[in-house]
C-alpha positions as CSV (number, residue, x, y, z in Angstrom):
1,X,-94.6,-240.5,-61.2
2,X,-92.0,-240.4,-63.7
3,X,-89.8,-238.1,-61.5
4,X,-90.2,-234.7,-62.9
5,X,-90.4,-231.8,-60.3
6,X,-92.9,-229.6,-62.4
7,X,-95.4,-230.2,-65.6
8,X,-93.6,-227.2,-67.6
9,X,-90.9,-227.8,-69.8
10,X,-89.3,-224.8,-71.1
11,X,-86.3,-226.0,-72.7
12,X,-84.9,-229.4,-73.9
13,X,-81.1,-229.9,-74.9
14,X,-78.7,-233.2,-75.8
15,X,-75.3,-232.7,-74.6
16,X,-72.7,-234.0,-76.3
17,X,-72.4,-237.6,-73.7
18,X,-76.4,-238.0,-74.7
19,X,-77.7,-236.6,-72.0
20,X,-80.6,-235.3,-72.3
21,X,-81.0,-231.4,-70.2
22,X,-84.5,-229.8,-69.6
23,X,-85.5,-226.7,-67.8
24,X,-88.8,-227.7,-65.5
25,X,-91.4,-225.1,-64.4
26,X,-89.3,-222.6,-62.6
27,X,-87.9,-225.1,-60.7
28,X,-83.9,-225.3,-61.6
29,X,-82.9,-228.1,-64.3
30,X,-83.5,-231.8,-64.8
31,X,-80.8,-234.5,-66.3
32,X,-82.5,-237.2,-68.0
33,X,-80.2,-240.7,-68.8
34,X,-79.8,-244.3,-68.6
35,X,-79.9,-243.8,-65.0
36,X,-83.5,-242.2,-65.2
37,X,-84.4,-238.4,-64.3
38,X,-82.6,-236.4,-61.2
39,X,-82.5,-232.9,-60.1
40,X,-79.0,-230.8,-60.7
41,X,-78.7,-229.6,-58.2
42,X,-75.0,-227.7,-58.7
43,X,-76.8,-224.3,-58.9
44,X,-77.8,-224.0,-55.1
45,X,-81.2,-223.3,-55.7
46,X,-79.6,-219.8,-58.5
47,X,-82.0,-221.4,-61.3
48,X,-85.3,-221.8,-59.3
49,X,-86.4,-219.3,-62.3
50,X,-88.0,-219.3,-65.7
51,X,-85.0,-220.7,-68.3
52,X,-86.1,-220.7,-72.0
53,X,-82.6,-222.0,-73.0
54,X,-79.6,-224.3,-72.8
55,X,-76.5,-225.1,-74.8
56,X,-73.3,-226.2,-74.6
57,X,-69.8,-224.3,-75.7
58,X,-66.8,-226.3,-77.9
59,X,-65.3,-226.8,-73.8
60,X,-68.6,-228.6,-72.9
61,X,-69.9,-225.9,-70.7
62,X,-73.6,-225.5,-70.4
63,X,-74.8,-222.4,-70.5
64,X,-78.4,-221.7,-69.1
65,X,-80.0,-218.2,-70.1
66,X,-82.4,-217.4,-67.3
67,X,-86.0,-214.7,-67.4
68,X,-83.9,-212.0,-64.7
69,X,-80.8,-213.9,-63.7
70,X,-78.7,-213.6,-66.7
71,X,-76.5,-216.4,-68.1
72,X,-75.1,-219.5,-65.6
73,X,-72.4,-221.7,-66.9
74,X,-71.6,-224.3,-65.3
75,X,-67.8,-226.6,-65.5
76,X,-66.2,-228.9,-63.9
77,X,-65.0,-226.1,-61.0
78,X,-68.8,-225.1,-60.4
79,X,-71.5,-222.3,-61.8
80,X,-70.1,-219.0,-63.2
81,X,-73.2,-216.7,-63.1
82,X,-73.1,-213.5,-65.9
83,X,-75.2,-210.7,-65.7
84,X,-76.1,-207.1,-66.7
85,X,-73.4,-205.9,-64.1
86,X,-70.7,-207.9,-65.5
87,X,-71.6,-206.7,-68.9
88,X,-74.6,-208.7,-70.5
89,X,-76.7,-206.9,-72.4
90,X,-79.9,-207.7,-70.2
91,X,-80.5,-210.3,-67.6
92,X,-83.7,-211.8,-69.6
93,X,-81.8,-214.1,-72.0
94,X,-84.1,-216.1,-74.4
95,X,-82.2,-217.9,-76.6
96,X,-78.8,-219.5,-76.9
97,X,-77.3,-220.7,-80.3
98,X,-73.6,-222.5,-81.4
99,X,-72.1,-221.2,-84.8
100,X,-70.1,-223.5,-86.5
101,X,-67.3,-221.6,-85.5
102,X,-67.4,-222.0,-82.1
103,X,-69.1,-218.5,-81.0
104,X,-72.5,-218.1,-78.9
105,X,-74.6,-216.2,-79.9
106,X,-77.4,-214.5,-76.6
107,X,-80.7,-213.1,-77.7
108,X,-82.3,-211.0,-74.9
109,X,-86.1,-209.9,-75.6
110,X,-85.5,-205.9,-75.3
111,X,-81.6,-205.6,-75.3
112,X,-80.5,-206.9,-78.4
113,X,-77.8,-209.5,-78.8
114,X,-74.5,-210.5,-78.0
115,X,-71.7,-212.8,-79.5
116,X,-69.6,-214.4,-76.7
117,X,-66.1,-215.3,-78.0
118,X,-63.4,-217.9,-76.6
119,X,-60.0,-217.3,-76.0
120,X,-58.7,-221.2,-74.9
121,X,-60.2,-223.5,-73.2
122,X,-61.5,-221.5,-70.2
123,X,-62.1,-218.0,-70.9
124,X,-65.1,-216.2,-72.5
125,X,-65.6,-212.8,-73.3
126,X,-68.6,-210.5,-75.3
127,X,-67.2,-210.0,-78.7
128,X,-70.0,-208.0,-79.9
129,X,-73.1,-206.4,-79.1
130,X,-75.7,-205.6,-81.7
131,X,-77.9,-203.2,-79.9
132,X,-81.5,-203.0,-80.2
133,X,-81.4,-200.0,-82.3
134,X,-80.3,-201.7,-84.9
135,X,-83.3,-203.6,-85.1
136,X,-85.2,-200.3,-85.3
137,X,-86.6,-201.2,-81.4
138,X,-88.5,-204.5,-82.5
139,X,-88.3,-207.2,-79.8
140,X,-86.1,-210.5,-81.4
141,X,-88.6,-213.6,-80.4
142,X,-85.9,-216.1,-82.0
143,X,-82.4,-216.7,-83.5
144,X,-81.0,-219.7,-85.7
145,X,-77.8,-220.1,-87.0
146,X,-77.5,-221.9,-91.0
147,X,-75.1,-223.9,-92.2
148,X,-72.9,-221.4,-93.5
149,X,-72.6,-219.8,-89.8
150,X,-75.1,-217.0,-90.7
151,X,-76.9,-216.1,-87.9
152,X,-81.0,-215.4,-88.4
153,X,-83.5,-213.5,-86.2
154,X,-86.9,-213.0,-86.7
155,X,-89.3,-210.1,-84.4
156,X,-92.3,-209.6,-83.0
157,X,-93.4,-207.5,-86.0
158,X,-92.9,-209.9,-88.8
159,X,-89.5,-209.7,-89.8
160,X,-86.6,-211.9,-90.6
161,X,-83.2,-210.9,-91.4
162,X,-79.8,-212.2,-90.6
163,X,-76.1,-210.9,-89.1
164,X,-73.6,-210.6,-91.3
165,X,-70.3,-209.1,-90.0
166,X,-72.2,-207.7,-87.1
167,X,-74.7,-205.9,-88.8
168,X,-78.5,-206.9,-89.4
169,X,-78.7,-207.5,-93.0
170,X,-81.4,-208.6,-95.8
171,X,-84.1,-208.0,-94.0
172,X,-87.7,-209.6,-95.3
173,X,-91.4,-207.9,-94.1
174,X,-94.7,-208.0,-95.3
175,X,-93.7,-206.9,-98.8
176,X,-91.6,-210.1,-99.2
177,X,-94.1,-212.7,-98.7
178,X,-94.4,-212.7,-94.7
179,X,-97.6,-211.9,-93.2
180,X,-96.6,-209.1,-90.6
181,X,-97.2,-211.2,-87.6
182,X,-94.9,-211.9,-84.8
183,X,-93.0,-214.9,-85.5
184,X,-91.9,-217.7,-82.7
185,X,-90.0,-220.3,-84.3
186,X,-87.0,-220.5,-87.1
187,X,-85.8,-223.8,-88.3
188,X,-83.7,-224.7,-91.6
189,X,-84.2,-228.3,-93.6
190,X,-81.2,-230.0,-95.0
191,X,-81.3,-228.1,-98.0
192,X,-80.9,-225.0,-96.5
193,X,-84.4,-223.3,-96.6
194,X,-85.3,-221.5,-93.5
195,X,-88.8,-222.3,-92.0
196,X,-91.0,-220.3,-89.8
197,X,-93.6,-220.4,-87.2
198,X,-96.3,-217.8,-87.1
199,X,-98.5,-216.7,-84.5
200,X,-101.8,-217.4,-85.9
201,X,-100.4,-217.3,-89.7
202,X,-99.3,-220.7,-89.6
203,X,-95.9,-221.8,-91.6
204,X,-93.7,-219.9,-94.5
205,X,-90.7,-220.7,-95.9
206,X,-87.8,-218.7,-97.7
207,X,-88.1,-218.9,-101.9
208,X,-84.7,-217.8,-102.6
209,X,-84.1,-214.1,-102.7
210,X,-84.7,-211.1,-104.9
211,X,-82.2,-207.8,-104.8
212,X,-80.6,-209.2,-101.2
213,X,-84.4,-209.7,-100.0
214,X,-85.4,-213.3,-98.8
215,X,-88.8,-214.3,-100.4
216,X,-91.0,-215.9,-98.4
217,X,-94.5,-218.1,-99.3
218,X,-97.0,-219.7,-97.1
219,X,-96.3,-223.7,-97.2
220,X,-98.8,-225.4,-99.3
221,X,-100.7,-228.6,-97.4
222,X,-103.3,-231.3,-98.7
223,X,-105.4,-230.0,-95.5
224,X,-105.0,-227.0,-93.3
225,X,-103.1,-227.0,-90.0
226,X,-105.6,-227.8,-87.4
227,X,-104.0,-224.6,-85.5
228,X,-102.0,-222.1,-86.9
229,X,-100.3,-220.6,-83.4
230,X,-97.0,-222.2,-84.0
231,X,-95.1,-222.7,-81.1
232,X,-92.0,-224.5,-82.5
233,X,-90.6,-226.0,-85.5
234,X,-88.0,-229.0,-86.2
235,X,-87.0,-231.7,-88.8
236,X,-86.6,-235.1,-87.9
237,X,-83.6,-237.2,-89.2
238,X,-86.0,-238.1,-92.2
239,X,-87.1,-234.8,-93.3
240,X,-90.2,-234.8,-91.7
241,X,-91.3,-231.2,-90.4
242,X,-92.9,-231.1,-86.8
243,X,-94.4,-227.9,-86.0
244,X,-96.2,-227.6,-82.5
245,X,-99.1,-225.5,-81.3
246,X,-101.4,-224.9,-78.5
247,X,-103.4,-228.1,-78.7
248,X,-100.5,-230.5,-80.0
249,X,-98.0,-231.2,-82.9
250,X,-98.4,-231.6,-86.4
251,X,-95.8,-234.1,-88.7
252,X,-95.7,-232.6,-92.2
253,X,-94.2,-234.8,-94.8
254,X,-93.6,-233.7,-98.4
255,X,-93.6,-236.7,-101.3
256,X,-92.1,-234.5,-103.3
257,X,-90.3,-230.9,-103.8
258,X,-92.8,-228.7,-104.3
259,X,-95.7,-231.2,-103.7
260,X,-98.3,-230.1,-101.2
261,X,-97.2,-231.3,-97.6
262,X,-99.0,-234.5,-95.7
263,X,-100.3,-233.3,-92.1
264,X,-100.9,-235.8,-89.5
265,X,-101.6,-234.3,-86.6
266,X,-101.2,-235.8,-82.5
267,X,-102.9,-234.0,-79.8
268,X,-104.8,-234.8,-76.8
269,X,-107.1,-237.6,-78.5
270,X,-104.2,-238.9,-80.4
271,X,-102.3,-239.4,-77.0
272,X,-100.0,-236.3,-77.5
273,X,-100.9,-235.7,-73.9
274,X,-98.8,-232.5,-73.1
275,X,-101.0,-230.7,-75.4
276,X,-99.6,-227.4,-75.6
277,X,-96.3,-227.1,-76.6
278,X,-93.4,-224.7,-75.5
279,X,-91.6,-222.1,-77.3
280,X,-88.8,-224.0,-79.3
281,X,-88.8,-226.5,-77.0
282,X,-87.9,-229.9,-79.3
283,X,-84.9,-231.8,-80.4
284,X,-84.4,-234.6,-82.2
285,X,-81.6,-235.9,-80.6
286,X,-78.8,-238.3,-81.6
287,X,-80.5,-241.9,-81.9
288,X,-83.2,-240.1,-83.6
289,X,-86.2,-239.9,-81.0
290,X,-87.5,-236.6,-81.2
291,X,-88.5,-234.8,-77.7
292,X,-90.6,-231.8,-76.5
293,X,-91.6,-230.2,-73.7
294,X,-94.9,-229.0,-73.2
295,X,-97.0,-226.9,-70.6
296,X,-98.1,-230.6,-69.0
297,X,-94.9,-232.5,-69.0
298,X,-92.0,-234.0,-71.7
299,X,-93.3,-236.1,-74.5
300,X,-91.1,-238.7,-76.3
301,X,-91.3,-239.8,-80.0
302,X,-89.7,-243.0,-80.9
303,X,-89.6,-242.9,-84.8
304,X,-87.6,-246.1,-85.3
305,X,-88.9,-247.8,-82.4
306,X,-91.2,-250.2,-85.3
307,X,-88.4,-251.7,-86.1
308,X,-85.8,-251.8,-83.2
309,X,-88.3,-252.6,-80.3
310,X,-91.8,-252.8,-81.1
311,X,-94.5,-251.2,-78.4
312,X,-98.6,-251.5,-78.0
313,X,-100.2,-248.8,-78.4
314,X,-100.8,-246.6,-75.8
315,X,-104.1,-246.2,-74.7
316,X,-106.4,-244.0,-72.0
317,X,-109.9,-243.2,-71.4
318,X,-111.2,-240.6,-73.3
319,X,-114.5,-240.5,-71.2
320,X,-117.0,-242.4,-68.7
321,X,-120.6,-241.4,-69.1
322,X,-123.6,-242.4,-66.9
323,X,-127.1,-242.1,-69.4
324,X,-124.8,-240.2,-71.5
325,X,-123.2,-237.6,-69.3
326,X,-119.8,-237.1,-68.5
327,X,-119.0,-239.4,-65.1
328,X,-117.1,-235.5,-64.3
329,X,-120.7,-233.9,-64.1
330,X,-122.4,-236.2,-62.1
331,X,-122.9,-237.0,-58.0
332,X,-120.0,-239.4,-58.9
333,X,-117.3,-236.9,-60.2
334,X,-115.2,-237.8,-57.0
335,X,-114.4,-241.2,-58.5
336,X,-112.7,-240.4,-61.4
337,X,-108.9,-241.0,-61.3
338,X,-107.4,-238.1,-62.4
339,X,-106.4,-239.6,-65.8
340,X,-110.0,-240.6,-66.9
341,X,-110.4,-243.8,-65.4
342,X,-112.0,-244.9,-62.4
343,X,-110.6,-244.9,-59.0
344,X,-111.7,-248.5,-57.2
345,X,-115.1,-249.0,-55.1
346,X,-117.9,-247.1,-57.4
347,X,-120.7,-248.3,-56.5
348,X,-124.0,-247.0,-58.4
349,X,-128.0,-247.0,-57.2
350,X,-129.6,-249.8,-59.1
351,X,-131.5,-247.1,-61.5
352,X,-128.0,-245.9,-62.5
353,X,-127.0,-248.8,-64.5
354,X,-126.7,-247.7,-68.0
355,X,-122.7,-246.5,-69.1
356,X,-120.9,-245.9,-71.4
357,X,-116.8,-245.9,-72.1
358,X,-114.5,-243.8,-74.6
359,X,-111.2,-244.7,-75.3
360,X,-108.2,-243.9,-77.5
361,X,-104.8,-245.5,-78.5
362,X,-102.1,-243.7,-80.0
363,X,-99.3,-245.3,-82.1
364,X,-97.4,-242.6,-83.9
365,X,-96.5,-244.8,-86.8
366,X,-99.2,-246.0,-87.8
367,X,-102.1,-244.3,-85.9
368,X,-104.9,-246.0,-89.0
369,X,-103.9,-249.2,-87.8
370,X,-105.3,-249.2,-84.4
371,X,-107.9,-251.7,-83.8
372,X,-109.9,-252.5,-80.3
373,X,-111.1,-255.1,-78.3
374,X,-113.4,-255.4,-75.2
375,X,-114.9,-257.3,-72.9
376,X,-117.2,-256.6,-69.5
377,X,-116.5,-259.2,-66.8
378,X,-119.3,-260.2,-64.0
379,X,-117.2,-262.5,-62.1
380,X,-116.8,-265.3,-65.4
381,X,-113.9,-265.0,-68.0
382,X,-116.3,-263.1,-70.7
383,X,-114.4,-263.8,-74.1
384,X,-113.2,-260.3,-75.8
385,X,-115.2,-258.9,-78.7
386,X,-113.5,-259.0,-82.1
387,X,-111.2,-256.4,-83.2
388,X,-112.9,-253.2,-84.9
389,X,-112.0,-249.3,-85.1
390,X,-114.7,-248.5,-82.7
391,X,-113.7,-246.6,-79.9
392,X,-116.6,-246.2,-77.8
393,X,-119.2,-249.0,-76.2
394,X,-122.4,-248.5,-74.3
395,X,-123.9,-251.2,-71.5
396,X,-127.8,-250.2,-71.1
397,X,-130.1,-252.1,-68.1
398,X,-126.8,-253.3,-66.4
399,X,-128.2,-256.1,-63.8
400,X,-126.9,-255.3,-60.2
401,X,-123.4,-256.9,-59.9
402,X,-119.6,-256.5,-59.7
403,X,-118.6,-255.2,-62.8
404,X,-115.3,-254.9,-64.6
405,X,-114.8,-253.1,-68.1
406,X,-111.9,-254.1,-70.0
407,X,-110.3,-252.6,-73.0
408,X,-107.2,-253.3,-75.5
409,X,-105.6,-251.9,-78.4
410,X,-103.5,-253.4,-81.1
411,X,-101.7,-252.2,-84.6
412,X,-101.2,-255.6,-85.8
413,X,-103.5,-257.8,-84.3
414,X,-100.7,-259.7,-82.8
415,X,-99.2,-257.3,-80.0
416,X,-101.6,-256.0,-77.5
417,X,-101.6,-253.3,-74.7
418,X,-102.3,-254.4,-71.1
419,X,-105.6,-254.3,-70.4
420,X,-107.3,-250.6,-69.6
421,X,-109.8,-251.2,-66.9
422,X,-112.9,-249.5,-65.0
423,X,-114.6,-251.4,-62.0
424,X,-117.6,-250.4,-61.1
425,X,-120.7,-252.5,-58.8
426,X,-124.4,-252.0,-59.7
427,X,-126.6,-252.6,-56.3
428,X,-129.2,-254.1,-55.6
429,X,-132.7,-252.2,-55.1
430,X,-133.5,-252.6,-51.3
431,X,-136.6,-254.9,-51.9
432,X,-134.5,-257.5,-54.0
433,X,-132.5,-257.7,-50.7
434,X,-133.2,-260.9,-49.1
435,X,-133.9,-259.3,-45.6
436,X,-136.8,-257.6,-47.4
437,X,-138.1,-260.5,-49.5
438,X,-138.2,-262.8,-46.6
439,X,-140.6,-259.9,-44.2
């Protein structure tokens, strides 16, 4: 497989060599480089847990905030483990965030948060603590830190305010343009406006402020978000906003400030195959491909990848139908493959002969331009149909035979994936057997 111990990725993060970290299932963490994916296996088996979040200090120690565990930091002497006893706020550390100066910042779900400070190159200590009362008793769901070194949190109620000088300042509500939902996702755009993810609200975004207050405004789009659970929010290097949900991601462009945004949206039929994202789980990372992790495994985006090394689309069976039902729901479930194809040595009743195959391709840069071809061989080279958007094709009063079903997709006509295929063998009814006819 491609070497991941678990489908669910919690948490992505680029250290500063390029490596890229990610927190699988609740099985420990996973390095991903030239070398391909491995285990880390430094912890001893300490982060076999749920971890939402992983940074990296000015020292280049990564810091892992665990569900229960508390903080582990790891350097070049080993793992350092921080918990409630040792004077953490709570042991269920969500989020994990740099300021430009140097400073962590911790958000714990219940507890509040805490600023770790550095004194040299190897020590850390809890500057402050900004209890939860200060927050009135709302849970935090998510911290982001602007350009200025402001840090931002946002609640389970609705609200968004930031730290200044240790205390929760500015804070914005329903009666500054939010919608009073909990929000899971903060992100800020080059010019400095702060986005956010709704549960079921969709996207806002800050309008400058009035008397100290943030305004917020729902974010106008040519057509609606196809779900408005968002799950996590970046900007890719071009300005493009990705927001991801339960059933995929959405890029948003905007022509123009102020213009309605573009959505184009990649899920499951689109070959955004994780499907449902993670909480803030997505970085665009320093040669600009653009990562997340999702409930069914890490999905990579290469943005530039048209012009720096071009790739076929890639393409998978949407679905095999025998008479129009779903191969899944039929005698001959058992050989499906798992990934919607079919595993080898069907073989079908001679009154079972009329199918029909679904297929998609995606191609992320230019997901119009994807054209198919097909072709059914019986034993002869069959010549491939011509190109066309179709993506479906139906064989009716198939003669008994071997049978192979093949299927490519192309965005320019000129470069083509390898070949999807589905073999499948029609037999004969018993009294066109030659033992019969000759009785």
């Amino acid at each position: 497989g491609d070497g991941l111990s678990g489908n669910r990725i919690y948490a992505v993060f680029e250290d500063r060599t390029g490596k890229i970290w990610l927190s699988v299932s609740q099985d420990g963490l996973q390095v991903f480089d030239s070398s391909g994916i491995r285990p880390f296996t430094r912890d001893s088996g300490y982060l076999k847990v749920k971890c939402k979040t992983i940074a990296e200090d000015e020292s280049g120690r990564l810091w892992i905030g665990t569900e229960g565990k508390g903080v582990a930091v790891f350097d070049s002497a080993g793992m350092h483990v921080w918990t409630s006893a040792t004077g953490l706020p709570s042991d269920w550390v969500q989020k994990i965030v740099r300021d430009p100066a140097g400073n962590l910042w911790l958000s714990t779900a219940l507890n509040g948060l805490a600023q770790v400070g550095f004194a040299g190159d190897d020590s850390f200590y809890i500057k402050r603590i900004i209890p939860p009362k200060v927050f009135s008793g709302q849970q935090i769901t998510s911290i982001a830190v602007d350009a200025s070194g402001k840090l931002w949190y946002a609640t389970q109620n609705g609200a968004v305010g930031w730290i200044a000088d240790g205390r929760p300042t500015g804070i914005s509500g329903k009666k500054d343009g939010l919608p009073g939902v909990p929000i899971r996702c903060m992100a800020f755009d080059a010019a400095g406006v702060l986005w956010v993810g709704t549960k079921g609200e969709g996207i806002f975004r800050s309008v400058g402020d009035a008397a100290g207050r943030m305004q917020f405004e729902s974010i106008r789009l040519k057509r609606p978000l196809i779900s408005k659970n968002i799950y996590l929010l970046m900007f890719d290097p071009t300005g493009n906003l990705w927001a991801g949900s339960e059933i995929g991601v959405d890029r948003i462009s905007f022509p123009a400030a102020g213009a309605a945004g573009e959505l184009r949206h990649f899920g499951k039929y689109e070959g955004f195959l994780g499907i449902e994202t993670c909480q803030d789980a997505a970085i665009s990372d320093k040669s600009g491909n653009l990562w997340f992790g999702t409930m069914n495994g890490l999905m990579k985006y290469t943005p530039t990848q048209r012009s720096a090394m071009r790739y076929p689309p890639l393409l998978h069976f949407q679905n095999i139908a025998l008479f129009y039902k779903e191969l899944g729901e039929t005698p001959y479930a058992g050989w499906m493959d798992g990934r919607g194809g079919l595993r080898e040595g069907l073989e079908l009743p001679y009154d079972q002969n009329h199918l029909s195959f679904e297929f998609r391709a995606v191609d992320l840069d230019d997901p119009d331009g994807i054209r198919y071809r097909w072709r059914l061989l019986t034993g002869q080279d069959t010549a491939w149909s011509p190109l066309s958007q179709q993506q479906s094709v139906n064989f009716a009063g198939l003669a008994p035979g071997q049978y192979s079903f093949q299927v490519q997709a192309s965005s320019d006509g000129l470069l083509f994936s390898a070949p999807l295929s589905a073999s499948f063998a029609i037999r004969a009814p018993f009294w066109a057997n030659w033992w019969f006819r000759a009785l």
